[in-house]
C-alpha positions in Angstrom: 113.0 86.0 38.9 110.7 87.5 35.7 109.5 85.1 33.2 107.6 86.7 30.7 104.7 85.5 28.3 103.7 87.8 25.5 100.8 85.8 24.2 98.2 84.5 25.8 96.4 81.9 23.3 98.7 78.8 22.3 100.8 79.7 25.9 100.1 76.5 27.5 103.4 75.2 26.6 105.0 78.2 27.2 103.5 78.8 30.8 104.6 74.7 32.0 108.3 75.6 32.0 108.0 78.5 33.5 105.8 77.2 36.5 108.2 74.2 36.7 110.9 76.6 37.6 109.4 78.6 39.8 108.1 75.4 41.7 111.6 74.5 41.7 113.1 77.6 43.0 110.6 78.3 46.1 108.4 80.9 44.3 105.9 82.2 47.0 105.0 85.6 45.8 103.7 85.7 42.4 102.8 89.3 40.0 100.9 88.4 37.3 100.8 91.2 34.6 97.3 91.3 32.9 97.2 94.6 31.2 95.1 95.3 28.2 94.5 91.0 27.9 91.2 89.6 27.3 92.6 86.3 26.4 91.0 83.1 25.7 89.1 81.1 28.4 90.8 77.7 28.1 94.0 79.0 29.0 92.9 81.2 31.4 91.5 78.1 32.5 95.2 76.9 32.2 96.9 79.3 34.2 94.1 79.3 37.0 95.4 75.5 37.5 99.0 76.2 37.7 98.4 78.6 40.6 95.5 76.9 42.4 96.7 75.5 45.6 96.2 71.5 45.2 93.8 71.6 47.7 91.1 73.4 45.7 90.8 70.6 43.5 87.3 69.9 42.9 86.0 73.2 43.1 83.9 75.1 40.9 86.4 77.6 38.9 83.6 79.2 37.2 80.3 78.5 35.3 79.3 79.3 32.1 75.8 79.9 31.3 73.8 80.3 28.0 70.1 81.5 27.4 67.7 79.0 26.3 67.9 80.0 22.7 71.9 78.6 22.8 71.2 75.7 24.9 68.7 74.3 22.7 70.8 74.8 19.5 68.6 77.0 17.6 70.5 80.2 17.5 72.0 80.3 14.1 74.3 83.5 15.1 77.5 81.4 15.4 77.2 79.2 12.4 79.0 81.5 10.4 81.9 82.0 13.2 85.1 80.4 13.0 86.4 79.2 15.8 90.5 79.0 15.9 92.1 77.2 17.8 95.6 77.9 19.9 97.6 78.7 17.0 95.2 80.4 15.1 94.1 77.1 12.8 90.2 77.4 12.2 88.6 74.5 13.3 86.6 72.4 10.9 83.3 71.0 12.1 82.4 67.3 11.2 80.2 64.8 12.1 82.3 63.6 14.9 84.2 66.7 16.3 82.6 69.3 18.9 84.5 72.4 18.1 82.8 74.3 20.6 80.1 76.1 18.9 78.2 72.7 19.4 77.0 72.8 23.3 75.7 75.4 25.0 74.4 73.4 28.2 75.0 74.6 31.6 78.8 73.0 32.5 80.8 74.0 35.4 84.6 73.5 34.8 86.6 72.2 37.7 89.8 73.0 38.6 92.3 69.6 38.4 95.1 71.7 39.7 98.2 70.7 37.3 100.9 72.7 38.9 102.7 72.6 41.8 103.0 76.1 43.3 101.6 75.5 46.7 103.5 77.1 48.4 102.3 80.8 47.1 101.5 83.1 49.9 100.7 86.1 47.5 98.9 86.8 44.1 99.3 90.5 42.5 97.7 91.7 39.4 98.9 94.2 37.6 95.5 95.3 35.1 94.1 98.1 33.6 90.4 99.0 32.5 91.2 97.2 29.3 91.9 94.2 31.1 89.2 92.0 30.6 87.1 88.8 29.6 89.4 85.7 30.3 91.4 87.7 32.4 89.1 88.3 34.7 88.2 84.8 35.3 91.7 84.3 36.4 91.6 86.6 38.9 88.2 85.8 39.9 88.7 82.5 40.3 91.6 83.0 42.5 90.0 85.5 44.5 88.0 83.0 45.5 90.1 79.7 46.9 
């Protein structure tokens, strides 16, 4: 069985499906092609849960710290930034919306495993030297459970 998933922002629809099936048809081996992705963090994020054994729920995926600068708001390097969202719509700041940009506090993301693969007995990635970024916190992350 090959499913493949040519983008990797906007792919959390795509990836659901996909894990459905191979939850439904016994997958225990999974090859995850990573080459020449960076990707994007939330859905690296994503992914991460659908593979996560249910039992790791709770557990520190990753952490994400910023230098004191970021964390107190005062660096003004990102006001000009857009930041897009999954299908590439630039996100408008108001009053009332955190788009990202606005907290820069040390958070650790959990996982709260979505998926129901537990049964995998074996992870491969496939990656090159220009695999990188988000990428690398998927296969970090499952390094580690």
């Amino acid at each position: 069985m090959c499913e493949v998933i040519k983008q990797y922002r906007a792919s959390d629809a795509s990836l659901d499906p996909v894990f459905a099936d191979f939850s439904a048809q016994g997958v225990t081996d999974l090859i995850v092609d990573l080459r020449y992705n960076g990707g994007y963090v939330n859905t690296a994020s994503y992914l991460t849960n659908l593979i996560a054994p249910s039992g790791t729920s709770g557990q520190t995926m990753f952490t994400e710290l910023y230098n004191p600068l970021m964390q107190a708001g005062n660096a003004t390097i990102l006001a000009n930034q857009p930041l897009l969202d999954g299908t590439v719509r630039l996100y408008v700041k108001t009053e009332n919306t955190d788009c990202g940009h606005d907290n820069y506090s040390v958070a650790a993301r959990l996982p709260l495993v979505k998926g129901s693969l537990g049964g995998i007995n074996n992870i491969v990635f496939i990656v090159t030297r220009n695999t990188a970024s988000a990428s690398e916190i998927v296969i970090n992350s499952l390094n580690l459970i």
